[in-house]
PDB file of N, CA, C and O in Angstrom:
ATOM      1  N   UNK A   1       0.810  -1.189   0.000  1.00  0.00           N
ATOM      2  CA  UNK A   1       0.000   0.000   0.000  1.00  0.00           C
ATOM      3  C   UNK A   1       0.857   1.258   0.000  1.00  0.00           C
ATOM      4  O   UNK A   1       0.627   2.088  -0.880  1.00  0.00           O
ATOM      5  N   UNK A   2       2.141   1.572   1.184  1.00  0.00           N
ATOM      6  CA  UNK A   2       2.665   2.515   0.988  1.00  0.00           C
ATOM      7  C   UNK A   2       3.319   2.687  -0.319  1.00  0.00           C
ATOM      8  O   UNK A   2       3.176   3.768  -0.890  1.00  0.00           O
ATOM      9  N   UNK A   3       4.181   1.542  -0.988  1.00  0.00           N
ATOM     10  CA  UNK A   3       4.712   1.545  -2.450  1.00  0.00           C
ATOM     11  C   UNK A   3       3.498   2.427  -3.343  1.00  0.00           C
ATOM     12  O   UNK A   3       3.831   3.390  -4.033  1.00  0.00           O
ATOM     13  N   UNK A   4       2.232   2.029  -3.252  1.00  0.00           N
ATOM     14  CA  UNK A   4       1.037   2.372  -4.132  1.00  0.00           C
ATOM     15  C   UNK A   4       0.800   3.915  -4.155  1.00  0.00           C
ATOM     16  O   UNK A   4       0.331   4.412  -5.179  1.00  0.00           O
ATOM     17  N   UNK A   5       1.034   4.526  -3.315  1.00  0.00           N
ATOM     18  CA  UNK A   5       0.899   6.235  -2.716  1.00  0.00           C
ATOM     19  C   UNK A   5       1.962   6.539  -2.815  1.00  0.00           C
ATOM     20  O   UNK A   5       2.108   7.751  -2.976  1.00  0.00           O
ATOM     21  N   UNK A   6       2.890   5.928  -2.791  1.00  0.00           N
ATOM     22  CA  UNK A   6       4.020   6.618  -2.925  1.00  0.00           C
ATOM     23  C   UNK A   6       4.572   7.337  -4.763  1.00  0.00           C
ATOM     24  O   UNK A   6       5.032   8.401  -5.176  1.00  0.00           O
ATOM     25  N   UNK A   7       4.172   6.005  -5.372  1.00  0.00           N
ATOM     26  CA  UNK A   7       3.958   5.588  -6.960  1.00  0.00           C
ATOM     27  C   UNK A   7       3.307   6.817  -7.287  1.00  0.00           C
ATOM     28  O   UNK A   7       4.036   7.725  -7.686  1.00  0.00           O
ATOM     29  N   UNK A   8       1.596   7.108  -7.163  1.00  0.00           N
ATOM     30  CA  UNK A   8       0.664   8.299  -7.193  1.00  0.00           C
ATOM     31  C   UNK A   8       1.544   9.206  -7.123  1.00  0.00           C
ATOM     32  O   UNK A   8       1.904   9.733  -8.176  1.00  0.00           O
ATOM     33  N   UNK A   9       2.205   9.689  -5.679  1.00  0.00           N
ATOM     34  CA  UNK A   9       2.459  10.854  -5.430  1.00  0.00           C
ATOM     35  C   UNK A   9       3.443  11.313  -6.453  1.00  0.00           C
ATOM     36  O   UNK A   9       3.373  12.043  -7.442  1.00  0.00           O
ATOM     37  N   UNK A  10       4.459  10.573  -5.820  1.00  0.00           N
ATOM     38  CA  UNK A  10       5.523  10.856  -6.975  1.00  0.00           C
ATOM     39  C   UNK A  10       5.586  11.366  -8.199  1.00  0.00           C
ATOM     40  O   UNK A  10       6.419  12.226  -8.485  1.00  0.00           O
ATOM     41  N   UNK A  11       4.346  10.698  -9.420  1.00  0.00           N
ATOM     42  CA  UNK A  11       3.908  11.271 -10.281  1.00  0.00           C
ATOM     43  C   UNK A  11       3.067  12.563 -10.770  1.00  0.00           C
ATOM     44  O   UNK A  11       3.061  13.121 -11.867  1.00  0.00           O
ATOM     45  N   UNK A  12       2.359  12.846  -9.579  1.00  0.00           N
ATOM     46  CA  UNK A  12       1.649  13.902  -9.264  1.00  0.00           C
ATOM     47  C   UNK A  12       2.780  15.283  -9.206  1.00  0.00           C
ATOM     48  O   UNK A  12       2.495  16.352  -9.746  1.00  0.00           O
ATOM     49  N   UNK A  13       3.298  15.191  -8.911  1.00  0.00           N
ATOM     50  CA  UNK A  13       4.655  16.189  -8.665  1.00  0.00           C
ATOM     51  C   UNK A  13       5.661  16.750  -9.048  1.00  0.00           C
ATOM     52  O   UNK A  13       6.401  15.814  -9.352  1.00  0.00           O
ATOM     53  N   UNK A  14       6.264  17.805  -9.265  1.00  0.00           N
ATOM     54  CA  UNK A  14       7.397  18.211 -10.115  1.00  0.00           C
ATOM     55  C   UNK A  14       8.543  18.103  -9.345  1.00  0.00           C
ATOM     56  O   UNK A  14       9.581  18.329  -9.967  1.00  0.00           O
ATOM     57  N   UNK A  15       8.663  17.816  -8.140  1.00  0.00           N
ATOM     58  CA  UNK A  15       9.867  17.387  -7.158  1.00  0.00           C
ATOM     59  C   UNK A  15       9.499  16.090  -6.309  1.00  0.00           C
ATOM     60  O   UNK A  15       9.183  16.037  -5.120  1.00  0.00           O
ATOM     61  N   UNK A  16       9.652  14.821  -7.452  1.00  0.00           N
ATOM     62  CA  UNK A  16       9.185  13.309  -6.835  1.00  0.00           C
ATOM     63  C   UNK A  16      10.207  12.946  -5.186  1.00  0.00           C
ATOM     64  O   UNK A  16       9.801  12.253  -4.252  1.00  0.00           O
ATOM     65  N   UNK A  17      11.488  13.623  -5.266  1.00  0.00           N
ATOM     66  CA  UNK A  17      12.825  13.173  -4.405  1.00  0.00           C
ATOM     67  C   UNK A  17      11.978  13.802  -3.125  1.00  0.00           C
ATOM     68  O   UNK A  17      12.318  13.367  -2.025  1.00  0.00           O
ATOM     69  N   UNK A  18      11.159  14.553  -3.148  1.00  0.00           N
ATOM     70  CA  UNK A  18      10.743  15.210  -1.896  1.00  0.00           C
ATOM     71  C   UNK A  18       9.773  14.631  -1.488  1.00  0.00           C
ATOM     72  O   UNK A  18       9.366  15.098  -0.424  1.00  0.00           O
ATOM     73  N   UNK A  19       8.859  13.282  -2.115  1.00  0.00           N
ATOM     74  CA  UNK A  19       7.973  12.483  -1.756  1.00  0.00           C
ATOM     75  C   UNK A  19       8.338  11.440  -0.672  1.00  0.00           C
ATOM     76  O   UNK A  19       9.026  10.493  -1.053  1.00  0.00           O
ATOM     77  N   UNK A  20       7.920  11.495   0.798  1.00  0.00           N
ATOM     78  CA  UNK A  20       8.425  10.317   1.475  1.00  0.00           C
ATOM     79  C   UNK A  20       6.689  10.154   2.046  1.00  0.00           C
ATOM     80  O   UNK A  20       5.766  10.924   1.782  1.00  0.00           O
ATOM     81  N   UNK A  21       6.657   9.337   2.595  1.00  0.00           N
ATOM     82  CA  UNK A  21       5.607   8.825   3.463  1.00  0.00           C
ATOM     83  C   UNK A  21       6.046   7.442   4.799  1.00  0.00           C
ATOM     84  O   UNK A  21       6.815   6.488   4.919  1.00  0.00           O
ATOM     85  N   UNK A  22       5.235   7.980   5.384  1.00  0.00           N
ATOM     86  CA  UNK A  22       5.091   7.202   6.942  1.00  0.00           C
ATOM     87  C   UNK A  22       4.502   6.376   6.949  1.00  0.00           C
ATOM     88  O   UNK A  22       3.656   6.576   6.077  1.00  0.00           O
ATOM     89  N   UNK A  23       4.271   5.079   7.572  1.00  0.00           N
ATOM     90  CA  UNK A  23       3.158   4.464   7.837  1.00  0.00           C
ATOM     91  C   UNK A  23       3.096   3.814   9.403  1.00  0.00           C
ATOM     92  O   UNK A  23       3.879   3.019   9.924  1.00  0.00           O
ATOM     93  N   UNK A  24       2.175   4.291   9.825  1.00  0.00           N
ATOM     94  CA  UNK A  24       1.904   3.824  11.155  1.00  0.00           C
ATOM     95  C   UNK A  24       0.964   2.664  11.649  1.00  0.00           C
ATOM     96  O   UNK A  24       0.245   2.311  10.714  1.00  0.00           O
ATOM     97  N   UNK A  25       0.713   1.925  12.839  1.00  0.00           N
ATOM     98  CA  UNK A  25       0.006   1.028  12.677  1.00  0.00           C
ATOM     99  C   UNK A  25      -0.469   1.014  14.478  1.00  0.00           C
ATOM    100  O   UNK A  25       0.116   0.395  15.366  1.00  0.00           O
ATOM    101  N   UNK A  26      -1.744   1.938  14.629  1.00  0.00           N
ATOM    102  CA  UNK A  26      -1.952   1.986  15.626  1.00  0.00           C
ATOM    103  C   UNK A  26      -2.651   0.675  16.862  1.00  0.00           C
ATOM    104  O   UNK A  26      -2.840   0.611  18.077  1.00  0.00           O
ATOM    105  N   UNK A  27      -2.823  -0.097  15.810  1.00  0.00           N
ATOM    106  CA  UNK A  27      -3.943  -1.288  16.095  1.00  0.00           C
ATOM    107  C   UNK A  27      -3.600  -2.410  15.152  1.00  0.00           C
ATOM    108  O   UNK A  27      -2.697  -2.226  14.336  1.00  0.00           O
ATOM    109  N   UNK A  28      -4.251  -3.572  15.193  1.00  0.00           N
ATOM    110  CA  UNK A  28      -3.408  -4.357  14.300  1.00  0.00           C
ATOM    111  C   UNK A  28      -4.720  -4.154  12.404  1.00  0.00           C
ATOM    112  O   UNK A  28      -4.533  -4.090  11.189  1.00  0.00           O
ATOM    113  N   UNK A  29      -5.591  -4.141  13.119  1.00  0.00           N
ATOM    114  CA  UNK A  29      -6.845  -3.371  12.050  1.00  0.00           C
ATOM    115  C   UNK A  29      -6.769  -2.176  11.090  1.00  0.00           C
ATOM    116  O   UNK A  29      -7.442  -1.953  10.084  1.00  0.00           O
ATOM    117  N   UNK A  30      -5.699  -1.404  11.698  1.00  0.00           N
ATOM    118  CA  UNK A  30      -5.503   0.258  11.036  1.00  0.00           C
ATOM    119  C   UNK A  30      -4.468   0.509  10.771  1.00  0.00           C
ATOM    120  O   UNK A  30      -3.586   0.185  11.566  1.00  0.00           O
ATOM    121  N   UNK A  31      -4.118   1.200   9.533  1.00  0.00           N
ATOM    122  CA  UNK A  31      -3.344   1.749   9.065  1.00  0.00           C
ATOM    123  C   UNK A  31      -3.013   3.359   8.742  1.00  0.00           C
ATOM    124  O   UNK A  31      -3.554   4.090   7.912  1.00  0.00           O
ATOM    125  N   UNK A  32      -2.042   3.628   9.592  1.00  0.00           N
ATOM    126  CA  UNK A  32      -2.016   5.541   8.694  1.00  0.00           C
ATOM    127  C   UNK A  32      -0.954   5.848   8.022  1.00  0.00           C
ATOM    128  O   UNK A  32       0.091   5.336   8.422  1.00  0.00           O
ATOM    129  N   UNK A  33      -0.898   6.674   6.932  1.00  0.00           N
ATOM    130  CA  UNK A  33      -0.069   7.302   6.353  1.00  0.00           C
ATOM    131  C   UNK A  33      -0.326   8.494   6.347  1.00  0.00           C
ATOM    132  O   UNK A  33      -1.344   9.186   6.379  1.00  0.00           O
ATOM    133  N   UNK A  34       1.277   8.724   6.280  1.00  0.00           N
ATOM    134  CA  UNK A  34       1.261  10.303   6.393  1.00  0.00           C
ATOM    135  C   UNK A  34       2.085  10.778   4.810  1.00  0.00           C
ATOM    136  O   UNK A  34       2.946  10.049   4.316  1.00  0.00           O
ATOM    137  N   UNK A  35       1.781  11.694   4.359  1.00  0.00           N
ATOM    138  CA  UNK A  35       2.415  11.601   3.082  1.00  0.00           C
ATOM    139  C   UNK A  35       2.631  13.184   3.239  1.00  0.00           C
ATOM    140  O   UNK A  35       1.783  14.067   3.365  1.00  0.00           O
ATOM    141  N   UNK A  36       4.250  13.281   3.184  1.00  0.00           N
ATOM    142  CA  UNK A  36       4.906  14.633   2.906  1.00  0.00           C
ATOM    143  C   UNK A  36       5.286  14.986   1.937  1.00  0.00           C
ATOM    144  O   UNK A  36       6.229  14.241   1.670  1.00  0.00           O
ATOM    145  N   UNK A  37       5.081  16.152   0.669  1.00  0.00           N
ATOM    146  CA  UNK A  37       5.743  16.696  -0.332  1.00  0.00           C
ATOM    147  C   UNK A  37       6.624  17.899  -0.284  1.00  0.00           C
ATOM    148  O   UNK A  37       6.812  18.338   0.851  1.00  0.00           O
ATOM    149  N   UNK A  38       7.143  18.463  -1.165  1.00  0.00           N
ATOM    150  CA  UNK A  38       7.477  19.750  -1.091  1.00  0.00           C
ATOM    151  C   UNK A  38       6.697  20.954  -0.795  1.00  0.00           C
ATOM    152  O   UNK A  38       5.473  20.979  -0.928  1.00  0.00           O
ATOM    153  N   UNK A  39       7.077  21.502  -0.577  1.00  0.00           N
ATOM    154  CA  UNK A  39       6.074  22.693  -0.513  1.00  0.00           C
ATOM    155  C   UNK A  39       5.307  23.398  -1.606  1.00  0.00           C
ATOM    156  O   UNK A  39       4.137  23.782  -1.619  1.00  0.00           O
ATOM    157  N   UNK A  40       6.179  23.465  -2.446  1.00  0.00           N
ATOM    158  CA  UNK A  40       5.541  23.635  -3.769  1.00  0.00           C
ATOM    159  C   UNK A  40       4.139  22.617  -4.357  1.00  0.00           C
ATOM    160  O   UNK A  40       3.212  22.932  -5.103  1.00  0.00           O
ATOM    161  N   UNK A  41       4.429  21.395  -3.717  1.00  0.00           N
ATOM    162  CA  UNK A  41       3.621  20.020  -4.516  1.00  0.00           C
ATOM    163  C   UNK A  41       2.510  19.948  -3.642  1.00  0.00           C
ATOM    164  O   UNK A  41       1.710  19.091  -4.017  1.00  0.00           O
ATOM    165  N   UNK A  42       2.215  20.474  -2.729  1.00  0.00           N
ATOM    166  CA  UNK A  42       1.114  20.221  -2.105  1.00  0.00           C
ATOM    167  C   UNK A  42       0.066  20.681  -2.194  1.00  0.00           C
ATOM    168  O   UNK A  42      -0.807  20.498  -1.346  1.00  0.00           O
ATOM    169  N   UNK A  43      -0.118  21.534  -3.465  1.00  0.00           N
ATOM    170  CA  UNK A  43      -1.694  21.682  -4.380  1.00  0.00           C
ATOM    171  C   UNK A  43      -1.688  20.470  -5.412  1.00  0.00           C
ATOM    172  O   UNK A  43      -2.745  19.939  -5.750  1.00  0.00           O
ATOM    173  N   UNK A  44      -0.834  20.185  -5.749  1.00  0.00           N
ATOM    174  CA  UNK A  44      -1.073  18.893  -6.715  1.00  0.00           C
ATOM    175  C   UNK A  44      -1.473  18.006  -6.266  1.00  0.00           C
ATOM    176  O   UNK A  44      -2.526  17.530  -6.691  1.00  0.00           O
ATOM    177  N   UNK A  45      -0.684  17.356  -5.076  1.00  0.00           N
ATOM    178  CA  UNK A  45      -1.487  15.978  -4.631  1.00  0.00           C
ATOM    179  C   UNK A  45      -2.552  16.369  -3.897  1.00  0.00           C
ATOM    180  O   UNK A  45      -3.065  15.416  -3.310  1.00  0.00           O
ATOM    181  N   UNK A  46      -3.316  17.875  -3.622  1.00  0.00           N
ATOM    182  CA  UNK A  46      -4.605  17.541  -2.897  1.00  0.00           C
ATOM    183  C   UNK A  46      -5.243  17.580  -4.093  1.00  0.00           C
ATOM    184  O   UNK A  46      -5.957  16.593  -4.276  1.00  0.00           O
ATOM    185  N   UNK A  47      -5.230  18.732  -5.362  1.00  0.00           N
ATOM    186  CA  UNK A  47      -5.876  18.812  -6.001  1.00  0.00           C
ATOM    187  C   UNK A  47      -7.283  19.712  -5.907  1.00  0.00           C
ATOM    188  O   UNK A  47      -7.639  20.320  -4.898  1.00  0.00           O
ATOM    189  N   UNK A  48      -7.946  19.669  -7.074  1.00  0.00           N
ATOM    190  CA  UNK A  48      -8.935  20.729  -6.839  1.00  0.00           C
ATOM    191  C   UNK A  48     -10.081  20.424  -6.069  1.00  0.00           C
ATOM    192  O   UNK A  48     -10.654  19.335  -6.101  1.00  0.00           O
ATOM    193  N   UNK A  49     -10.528  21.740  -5.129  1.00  0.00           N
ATOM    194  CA  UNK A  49     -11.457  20.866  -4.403  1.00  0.00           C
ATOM    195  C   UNK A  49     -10.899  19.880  -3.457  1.00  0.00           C
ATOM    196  O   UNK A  49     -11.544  19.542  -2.464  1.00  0.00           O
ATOM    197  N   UNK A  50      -9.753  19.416  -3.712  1.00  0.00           N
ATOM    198  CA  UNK A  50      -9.356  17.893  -2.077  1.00  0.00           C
ATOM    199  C   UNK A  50     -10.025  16.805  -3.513  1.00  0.00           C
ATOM    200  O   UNK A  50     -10.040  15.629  -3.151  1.00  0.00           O
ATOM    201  N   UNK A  51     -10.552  16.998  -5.002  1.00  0.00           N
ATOM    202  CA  UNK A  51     -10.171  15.831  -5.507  1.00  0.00           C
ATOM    203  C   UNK A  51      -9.493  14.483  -5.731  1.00  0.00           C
ATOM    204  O   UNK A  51      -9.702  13.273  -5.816  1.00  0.00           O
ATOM    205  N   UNK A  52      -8.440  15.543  -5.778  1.00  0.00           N
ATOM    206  CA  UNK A  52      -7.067  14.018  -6.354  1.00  0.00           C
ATOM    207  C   UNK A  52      -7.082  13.206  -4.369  1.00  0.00           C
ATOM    208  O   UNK A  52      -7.425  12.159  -3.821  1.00  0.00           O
ATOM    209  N   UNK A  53      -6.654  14.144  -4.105  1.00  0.00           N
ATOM    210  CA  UNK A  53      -6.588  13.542  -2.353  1.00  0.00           C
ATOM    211  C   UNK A  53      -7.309  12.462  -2.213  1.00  0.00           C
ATOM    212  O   UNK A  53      -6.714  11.434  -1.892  1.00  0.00           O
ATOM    213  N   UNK A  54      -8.682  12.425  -2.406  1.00  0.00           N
ATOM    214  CA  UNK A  54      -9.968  12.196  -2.261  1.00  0.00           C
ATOM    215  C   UNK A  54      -9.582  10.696  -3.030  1.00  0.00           C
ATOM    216  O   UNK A  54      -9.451   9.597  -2.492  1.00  0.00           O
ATOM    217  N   UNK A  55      -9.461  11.028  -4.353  1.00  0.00           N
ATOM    218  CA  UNK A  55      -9.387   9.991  -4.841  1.00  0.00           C
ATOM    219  C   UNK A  55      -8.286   8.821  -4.184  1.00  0.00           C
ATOM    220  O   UNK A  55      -8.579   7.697  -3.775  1.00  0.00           O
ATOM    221  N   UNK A  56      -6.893   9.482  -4.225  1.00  0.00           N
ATOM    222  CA  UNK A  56      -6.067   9.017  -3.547  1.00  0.00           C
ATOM    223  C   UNK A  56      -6.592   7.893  -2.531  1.00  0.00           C
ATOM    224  O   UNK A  56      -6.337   6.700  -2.691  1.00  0.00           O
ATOM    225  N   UNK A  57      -7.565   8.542  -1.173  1.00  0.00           N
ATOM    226  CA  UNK A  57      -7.998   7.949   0.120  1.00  0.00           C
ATOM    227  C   UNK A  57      -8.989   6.882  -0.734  1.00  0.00           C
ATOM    228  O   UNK A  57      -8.841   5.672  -0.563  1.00  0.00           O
ATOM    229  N   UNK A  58      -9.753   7.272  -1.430  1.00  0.00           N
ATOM    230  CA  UNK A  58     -10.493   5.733  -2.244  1.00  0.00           C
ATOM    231  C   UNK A  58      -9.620   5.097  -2.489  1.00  0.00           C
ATOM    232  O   UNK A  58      -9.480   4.191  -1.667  1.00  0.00           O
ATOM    233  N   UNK A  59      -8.996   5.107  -3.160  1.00  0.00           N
ATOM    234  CA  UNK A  59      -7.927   3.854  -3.550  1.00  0.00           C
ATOM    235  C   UNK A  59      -7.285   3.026  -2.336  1.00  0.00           C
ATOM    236  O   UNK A  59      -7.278   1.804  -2.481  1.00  0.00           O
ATOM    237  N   UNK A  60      -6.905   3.398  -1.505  1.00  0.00           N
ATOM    238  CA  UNK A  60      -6.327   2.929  -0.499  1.00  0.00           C
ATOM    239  C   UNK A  60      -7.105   2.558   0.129  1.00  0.00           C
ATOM    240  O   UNK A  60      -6.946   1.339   0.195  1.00  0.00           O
ATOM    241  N   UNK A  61      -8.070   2.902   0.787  1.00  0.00           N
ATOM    242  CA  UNK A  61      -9.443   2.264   1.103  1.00  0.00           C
ATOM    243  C   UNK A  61      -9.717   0.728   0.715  1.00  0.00           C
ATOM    244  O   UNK A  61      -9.572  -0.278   1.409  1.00  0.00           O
ATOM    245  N   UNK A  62     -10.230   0.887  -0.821  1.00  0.00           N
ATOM    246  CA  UNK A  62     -10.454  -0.385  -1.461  1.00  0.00           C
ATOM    247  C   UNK A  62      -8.896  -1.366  -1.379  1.00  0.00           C
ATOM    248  O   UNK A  62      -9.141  -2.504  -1.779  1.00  0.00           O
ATOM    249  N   UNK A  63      -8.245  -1.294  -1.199  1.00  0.00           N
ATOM    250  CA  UNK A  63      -6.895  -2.000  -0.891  1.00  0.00           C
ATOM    251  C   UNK A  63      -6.399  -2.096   0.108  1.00  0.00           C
ATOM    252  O   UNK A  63      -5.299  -2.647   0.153  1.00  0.00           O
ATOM    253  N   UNK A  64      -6.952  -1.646   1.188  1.00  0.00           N
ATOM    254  CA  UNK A  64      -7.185  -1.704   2.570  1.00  0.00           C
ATOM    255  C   UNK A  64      -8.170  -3.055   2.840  1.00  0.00           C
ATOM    256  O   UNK A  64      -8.057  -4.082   3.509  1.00  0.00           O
ATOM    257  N   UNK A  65      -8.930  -2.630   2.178  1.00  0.00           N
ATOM    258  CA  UNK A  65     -10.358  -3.431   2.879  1.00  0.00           C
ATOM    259  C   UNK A  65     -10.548  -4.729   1.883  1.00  0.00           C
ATOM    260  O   UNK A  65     -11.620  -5.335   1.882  1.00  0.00           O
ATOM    261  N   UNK A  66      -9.402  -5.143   0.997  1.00  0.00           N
ATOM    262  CA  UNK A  66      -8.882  -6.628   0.496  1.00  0.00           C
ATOM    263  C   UNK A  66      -8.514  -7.448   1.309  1.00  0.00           C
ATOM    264  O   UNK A  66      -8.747  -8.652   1.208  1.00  0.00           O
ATOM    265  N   UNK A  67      -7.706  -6.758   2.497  1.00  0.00           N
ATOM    266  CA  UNK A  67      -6.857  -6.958   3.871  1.00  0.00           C
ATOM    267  C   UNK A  67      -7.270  -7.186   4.702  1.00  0.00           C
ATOM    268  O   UNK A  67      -6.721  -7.735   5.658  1.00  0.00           O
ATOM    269  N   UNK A  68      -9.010  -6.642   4.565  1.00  0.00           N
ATOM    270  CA  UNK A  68      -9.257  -6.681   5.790  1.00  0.00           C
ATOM    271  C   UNK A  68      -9.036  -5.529   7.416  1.00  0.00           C
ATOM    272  O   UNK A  68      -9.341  -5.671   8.600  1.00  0.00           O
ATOM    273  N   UNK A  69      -8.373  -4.463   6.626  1.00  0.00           N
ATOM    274  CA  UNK A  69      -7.935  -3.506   7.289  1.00  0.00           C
ATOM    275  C   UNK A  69      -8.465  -1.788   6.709  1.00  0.00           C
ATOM    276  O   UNK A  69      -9.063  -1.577   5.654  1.00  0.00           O
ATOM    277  N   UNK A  70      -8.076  -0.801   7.655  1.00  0.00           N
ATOM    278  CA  UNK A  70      -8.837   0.420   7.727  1.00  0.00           C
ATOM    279  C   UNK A  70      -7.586   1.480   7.357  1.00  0.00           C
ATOM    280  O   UNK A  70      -6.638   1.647   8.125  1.00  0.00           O
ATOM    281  N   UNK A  71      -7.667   1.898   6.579  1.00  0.00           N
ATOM    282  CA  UNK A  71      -6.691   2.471   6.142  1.00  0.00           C
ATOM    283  C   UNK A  71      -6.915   4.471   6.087  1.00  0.00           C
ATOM    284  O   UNK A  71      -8.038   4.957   5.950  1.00  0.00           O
ATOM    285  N   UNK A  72      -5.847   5.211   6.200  1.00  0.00           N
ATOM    286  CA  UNK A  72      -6.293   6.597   6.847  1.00  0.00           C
ATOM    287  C   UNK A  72      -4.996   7.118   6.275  1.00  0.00           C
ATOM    288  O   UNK A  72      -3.844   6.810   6.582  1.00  0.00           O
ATOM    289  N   UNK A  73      -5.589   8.271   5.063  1.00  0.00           N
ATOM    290  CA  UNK A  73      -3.958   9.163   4.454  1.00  0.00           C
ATOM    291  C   UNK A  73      -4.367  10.514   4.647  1.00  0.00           C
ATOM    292  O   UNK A  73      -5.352  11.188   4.344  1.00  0.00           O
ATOM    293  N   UNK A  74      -3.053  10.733   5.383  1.00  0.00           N
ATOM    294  CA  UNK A  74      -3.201  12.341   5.907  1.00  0.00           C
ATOM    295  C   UNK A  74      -1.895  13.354   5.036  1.00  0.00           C
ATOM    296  O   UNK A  74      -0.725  12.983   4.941  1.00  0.00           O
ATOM    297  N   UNK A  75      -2.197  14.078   4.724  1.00  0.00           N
ATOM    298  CA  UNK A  75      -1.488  14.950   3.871  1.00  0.00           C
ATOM    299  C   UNK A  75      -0.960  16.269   4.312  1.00  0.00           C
ATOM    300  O   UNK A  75      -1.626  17.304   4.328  1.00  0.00           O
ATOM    301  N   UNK A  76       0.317  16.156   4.677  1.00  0.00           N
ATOM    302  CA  UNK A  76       0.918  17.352   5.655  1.00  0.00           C
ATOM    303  C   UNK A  76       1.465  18.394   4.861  1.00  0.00           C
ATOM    304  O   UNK A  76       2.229  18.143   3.929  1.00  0.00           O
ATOM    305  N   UNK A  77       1.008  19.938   5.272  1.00  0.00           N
ATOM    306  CA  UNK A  77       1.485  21.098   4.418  1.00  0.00           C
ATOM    307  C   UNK A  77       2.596  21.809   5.215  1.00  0.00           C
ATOM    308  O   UNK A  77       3.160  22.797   4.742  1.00  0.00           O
TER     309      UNK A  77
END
């Protein structure tokens, strides 16, 4: 999953090297990521409206919940 957001982001972006992400695991059920860009990139990966974001959190969702697990992407400015 993190490979999968990471993939997205990266592409989303004009400075991919500044793409890292976290993943935490508060419970054995849940999953969070935290996904940091540049400063510059962080209208792209939310997108218009919190679109792309949006979409982003669907995706991970449905690939979450293959698992069996709850999955949660937070996007730090």
């Amino acid at each position: 999953m993190k490979e999968f957001i990471e993939f997205i982001a990266k592409h989303l972006v004009d400075t991919p090297e500044n793409v890292s992400i976290e993943e935490v695991h508060p419970n054995e059920k849940t999953i969070e990521m935290t996904l940091k860009v540049g400063p510059d990139d962080v209208g792209k990966v939310i997108g218009k409206q919190g679109k792309t974001a949006q979409a982003m959190r669907t995706l991970l969702t449905a690939i979450a919940a293959k698992e069996g697990k709850r999955a949660i992407l937070k996007i730090l400015d």
